[in-house]
C-alpha positions in Angstrom: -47.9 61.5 -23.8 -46.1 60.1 -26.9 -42.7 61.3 -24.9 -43.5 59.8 -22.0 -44.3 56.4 -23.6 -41.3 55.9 -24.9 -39.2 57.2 -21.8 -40.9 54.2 -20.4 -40.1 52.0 -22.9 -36.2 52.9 -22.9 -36.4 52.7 -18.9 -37.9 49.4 -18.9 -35.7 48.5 -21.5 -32.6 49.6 -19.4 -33.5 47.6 -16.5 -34.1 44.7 -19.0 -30.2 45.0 -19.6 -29.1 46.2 -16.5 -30.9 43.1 -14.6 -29.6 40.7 -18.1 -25.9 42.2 -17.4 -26.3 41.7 -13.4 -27.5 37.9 -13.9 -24.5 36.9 -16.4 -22.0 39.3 -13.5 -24.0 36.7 -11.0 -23.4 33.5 -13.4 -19.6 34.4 -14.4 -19.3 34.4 -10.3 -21.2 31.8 -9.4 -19.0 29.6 -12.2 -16.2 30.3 -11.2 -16.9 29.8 -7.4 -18.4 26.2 -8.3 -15.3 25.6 -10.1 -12.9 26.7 -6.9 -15.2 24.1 -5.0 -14.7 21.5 -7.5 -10.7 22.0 -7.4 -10.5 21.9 -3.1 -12.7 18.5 -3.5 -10.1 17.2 -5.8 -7.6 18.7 -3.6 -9.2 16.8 -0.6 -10.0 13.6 -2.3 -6.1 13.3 -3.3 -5.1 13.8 0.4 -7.8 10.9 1.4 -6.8 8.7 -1.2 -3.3 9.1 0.1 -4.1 8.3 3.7 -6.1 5.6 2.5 -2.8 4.1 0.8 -0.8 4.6 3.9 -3.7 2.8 5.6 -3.6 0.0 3.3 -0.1 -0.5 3.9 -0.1 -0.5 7.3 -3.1 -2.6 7.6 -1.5 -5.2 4.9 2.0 -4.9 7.4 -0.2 -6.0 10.4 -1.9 -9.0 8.7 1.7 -9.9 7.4 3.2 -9.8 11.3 0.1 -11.7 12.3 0.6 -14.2 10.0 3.8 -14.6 11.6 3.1 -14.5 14.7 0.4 -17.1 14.6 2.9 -19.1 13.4 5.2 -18.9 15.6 2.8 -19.6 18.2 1.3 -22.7 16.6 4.8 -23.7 17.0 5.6 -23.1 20.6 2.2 -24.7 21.5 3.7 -27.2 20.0 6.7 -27.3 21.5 4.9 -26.6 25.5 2.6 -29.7 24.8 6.1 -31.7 23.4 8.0 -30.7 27.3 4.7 -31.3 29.0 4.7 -34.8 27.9 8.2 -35.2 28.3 7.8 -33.8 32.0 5.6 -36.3 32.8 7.1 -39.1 31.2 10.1 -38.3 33.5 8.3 -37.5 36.4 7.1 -40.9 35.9 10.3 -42.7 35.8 12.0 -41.2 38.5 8.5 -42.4 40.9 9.3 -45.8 39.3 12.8 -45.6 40.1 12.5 -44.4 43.7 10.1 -47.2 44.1 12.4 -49.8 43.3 15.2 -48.2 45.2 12.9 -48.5 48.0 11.9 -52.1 47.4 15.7 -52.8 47.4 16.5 -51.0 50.6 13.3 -53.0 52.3 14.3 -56.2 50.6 18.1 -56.0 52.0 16.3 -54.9 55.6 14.8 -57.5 55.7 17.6 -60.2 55.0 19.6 -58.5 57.8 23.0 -57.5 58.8 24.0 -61.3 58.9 22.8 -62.1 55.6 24.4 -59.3 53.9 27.6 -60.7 55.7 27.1 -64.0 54.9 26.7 -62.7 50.4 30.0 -60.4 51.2 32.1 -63.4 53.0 31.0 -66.1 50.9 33.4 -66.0 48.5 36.6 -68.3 48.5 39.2 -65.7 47.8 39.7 -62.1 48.4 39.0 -61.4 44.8 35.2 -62.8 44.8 35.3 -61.1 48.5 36.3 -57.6 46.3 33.4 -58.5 43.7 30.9 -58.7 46.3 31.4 -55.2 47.5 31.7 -53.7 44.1 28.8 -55.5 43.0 26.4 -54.1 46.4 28.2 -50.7 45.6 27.3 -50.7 41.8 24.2 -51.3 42.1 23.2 -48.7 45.2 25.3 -46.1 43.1 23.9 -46.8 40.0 20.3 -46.5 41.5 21.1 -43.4 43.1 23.2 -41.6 39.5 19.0 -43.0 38.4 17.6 -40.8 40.4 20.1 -37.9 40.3 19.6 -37.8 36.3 15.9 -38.2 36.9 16.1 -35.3 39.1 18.0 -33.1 37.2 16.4 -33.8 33.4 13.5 -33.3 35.0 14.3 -29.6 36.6 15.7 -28.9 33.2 12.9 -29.8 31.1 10.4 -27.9 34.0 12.6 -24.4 33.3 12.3 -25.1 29.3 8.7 -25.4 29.8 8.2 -22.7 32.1 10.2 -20.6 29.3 8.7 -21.4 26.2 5.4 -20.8 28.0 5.8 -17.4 29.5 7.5 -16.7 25.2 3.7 -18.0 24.3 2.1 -15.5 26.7 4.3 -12.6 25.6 3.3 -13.6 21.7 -0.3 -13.6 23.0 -0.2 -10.3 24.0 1.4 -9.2 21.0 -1.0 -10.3 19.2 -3.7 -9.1 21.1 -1.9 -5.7 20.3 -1.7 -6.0 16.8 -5.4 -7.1 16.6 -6.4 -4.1 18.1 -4.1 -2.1 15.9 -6.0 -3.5 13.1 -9.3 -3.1 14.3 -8.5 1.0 14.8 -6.7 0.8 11.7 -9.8 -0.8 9.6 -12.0 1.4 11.6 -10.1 4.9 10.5 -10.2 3.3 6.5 -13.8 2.9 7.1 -14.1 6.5 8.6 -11.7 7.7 5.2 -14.1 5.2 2.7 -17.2 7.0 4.0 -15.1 10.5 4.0 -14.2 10.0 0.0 -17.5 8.9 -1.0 -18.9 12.0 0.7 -16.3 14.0 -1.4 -17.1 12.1 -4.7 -20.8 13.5 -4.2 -19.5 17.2 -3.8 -17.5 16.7 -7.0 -20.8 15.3 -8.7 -23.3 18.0 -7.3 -20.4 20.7 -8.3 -20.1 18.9 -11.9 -23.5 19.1 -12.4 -24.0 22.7 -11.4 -21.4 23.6 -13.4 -23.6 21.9 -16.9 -26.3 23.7 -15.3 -25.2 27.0 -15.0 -23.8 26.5 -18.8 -27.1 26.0 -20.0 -28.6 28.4 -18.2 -26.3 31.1 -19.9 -27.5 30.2 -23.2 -30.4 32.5 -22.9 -28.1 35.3 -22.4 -26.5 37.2 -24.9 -22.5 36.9 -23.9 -20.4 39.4 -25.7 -17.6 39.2 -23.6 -14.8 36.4 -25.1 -13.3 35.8 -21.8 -16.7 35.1 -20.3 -17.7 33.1 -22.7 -14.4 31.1 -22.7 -15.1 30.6 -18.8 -18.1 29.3 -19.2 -18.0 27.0 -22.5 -14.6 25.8 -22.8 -13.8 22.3 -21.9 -11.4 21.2 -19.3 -8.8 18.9 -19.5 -11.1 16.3 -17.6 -14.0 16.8 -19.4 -11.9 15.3 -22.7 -11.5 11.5 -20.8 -11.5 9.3 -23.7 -12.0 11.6 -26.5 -8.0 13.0 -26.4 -6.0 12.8 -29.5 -2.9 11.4 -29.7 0.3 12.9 -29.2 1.9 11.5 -32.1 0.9 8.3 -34.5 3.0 5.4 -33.5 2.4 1.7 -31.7 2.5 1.3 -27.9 5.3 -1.3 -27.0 5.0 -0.4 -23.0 2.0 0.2 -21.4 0.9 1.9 -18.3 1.2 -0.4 -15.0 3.4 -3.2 -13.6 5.9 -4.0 -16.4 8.8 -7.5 -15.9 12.0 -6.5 -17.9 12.6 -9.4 -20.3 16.9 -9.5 -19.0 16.0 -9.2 -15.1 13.5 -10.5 -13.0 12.5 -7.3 -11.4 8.7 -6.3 -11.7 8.8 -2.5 -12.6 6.4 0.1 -12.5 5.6 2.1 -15.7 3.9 5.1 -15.5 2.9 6.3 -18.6 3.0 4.4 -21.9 6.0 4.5 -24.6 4.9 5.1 -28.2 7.1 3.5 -30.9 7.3 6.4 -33.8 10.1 7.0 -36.6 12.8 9.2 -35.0 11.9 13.1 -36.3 8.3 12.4 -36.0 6.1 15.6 -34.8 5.0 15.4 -31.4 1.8 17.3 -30.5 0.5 18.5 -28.0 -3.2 16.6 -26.4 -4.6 19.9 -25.4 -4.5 23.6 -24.6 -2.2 24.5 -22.1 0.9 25.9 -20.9 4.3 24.7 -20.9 5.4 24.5 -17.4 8.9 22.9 -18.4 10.9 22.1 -20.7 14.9 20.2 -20.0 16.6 16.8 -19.6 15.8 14.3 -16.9 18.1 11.5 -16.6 17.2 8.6 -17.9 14.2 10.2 -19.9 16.1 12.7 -22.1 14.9 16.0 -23.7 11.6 16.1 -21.6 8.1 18.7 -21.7 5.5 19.1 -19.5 2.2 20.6 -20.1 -0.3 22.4 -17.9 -3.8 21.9 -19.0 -5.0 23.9 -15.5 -7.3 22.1 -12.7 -4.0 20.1 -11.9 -3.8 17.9 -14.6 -0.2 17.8 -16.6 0.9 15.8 -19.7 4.2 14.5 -20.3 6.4 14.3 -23.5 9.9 12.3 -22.9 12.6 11.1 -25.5 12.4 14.3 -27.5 14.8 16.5 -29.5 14.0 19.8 -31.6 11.8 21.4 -28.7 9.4 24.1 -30.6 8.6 25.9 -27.3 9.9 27.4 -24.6 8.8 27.2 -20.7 5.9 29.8 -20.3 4.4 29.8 -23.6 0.4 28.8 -24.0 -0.1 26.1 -26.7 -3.1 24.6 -28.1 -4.1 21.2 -29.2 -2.4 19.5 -31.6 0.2 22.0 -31.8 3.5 20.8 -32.5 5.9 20.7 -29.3 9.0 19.1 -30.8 10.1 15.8 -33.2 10.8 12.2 -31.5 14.0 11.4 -30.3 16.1 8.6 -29.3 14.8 6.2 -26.1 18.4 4.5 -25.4 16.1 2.8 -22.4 13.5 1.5 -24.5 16.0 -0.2 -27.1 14.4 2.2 -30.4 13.4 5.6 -30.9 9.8 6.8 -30.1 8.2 9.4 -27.2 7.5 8.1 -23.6 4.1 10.0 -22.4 2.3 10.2 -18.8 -0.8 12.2 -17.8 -0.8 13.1 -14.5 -3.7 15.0 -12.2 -1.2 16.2 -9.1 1.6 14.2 -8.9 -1.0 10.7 -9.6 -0.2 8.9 -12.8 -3.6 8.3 -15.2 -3.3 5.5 -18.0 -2.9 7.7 -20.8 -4.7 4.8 -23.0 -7.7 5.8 -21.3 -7.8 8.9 -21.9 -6.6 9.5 -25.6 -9.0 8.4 -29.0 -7.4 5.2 -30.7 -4.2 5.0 -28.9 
């Protein structure tokens, strides 16, 4: 009886640890499935962050070329309304001309052949008799040259008109076009806005399951390192704001647009440049691995750091590299001593955090820099 009690016992206490070591098997997968989820979110909110950025510039091209166009058109409404006037105003004078052409014609009608004869022959000499007829000929030609200008400014400024009106159409239409452009462009950034926020929710939801699942392995008794490691050590992103620095020194070029001081180009900077003594240690802001280490032009001697979940740090400017491309480092461990920034005008370490390929303002993520 005794026996069999504690056979019990042992098998209940068996299936006490089996079921204890099945539920930590089930946590460990269940972490690290939550954590996959969180990394493809991130890995889709980059990509619709970057269509929304192609969107925006598209969308800021349109309102530029409608801008344009609107001017332009203001102007050739302008200019139509200008002829139009114009038009008529010589449409006007050429009636007013024919009419007194024809008052002249009636007029010398009704004075007759004899009359006409008697104003061409009633000079004394054959010079007034040569001034008469120049004088009935000047006037019926210059009436007539009248008429013919008239005619012809007026056919002139009719095909001008007719031209710059069929331009206005033809910028109507374009921007028509680009309206519509815009509307489908707004319309697909409105589609991508509600897209991102629905992808910022997973990334909350898996955040918080994540916490979850590390409280809910406190009541377990983990053993295994790795396991625990998994479950309980921070991430790179989990450190915003609380990072240290990477070496002590003053910020003399921060993160964003920068105007050189000898040009009057606007630059973009994408991490910040620390002002240190030249042989000063630089450390490293957290665990990771060194993914590279060599020169880039125009930043020197220059390490990059792997924290994992895409996020990367960046050490330029430096000289007496400590490390070697593969090897896993930990905070604060020293990568190599501050060189000299020929750029920057002193010596000191130029230093980006990146998540991808995106630049972060380092000053918001480290403690006191």
């Amino acid at each position: 009886m005794i026996w069999s009690r504690i056979l019990l016992a042992l098998s209940l206490a068996w299936a006490v640890g089996a079921k204890a070591s099945t539920d930590v098997d089930s946590l460990a997968k269940d972490f690290e499935a939550t954590k996959k989820k969180l990394e493809a979110e991130e890995v889709k909110q980059r990509q619709v962050l970057s269509a929304l950025y192609q969107l925006n510039k598209k969308i800021k091209k349109i309102v530029t070329e409608k801008g344009e166009l609107s001017q332009d058109r203001a102007f050739l409404e302008v200019s139509v309304r200008n002829l139009t006037v114009k038009v008529e105003d010589l449409d006007q004078k050429s009636k007013q001309q024919r009419l007194l052409l024809a008052e002249r014609l009636r007029a010398m009608y009704k004075l007759g052949g004899p009359s006409i004869a008697r104003f061409v022959f009633s000079s004394n000499s054959s010079v007034s008799l040569e001034r008469n007829l120049k004088i009935l000929g000047v006037v019926a030609a210059r009436d007539l040259e009248l008429i013919k200008n008239y005619s012809k400014d007026l056919k002139d400024l009719e095909s001008k008109r007719k031209s710059l009106a069929q331009k206005l159409e033809g910028l109507k239409s374009v921007e028509l076009k680009i309206a519509n452009q815009e509307k489908a462009l707004r319309k697909e950034q409105d589609l991508k806005g509600k897209l991102l926020d629905g992808i910022r929710k997973n990334k909350m939801f898996a955040l918080n399951k994540i916490n979850g699942l590390r409280e809910k392995s406190l009541q377990y008794n983990i053993e295994d390192a790795g396991l625990f490691d998994l479950l309980f050590k921070p991430s790179f992103a989990d450190q915003k704001g609380a990072l240290p620095t990477p070496l002590e020194g003053v910020v003399i070029h921060k993160f964003g647009l920068m105007k050189g001081q000898e040009h009057p180009y606007t630059l973009t900077h994408k991490g910040v440049f620390i002002a240190a003594a030249r042989g000063s240690n630089v450390k490293a802001v957290f665990d990771g691995r060194i993914s590279y280490v060599g020169h880039i032009p125009g930043f020197g001697t220059t390490l990059i750091v792997d924290h994992g979940d895409h996020y990367y740090s960046v050490y330029s400017h430096t000289q007496d590299v400590k490390v070697n491309a593969g090897d896993e480092v930990t905070g604060s461990q020293v990568l190599a001593q501050v060189g000299e920034a020929p750029m920057e005008g002193s010596s000191g370490l130029y230093f980006e955090i990146r998540h991808f390929s995106e630049p972060y303002d380092p000053q918001q993520w480290m403690k006191g820099l």
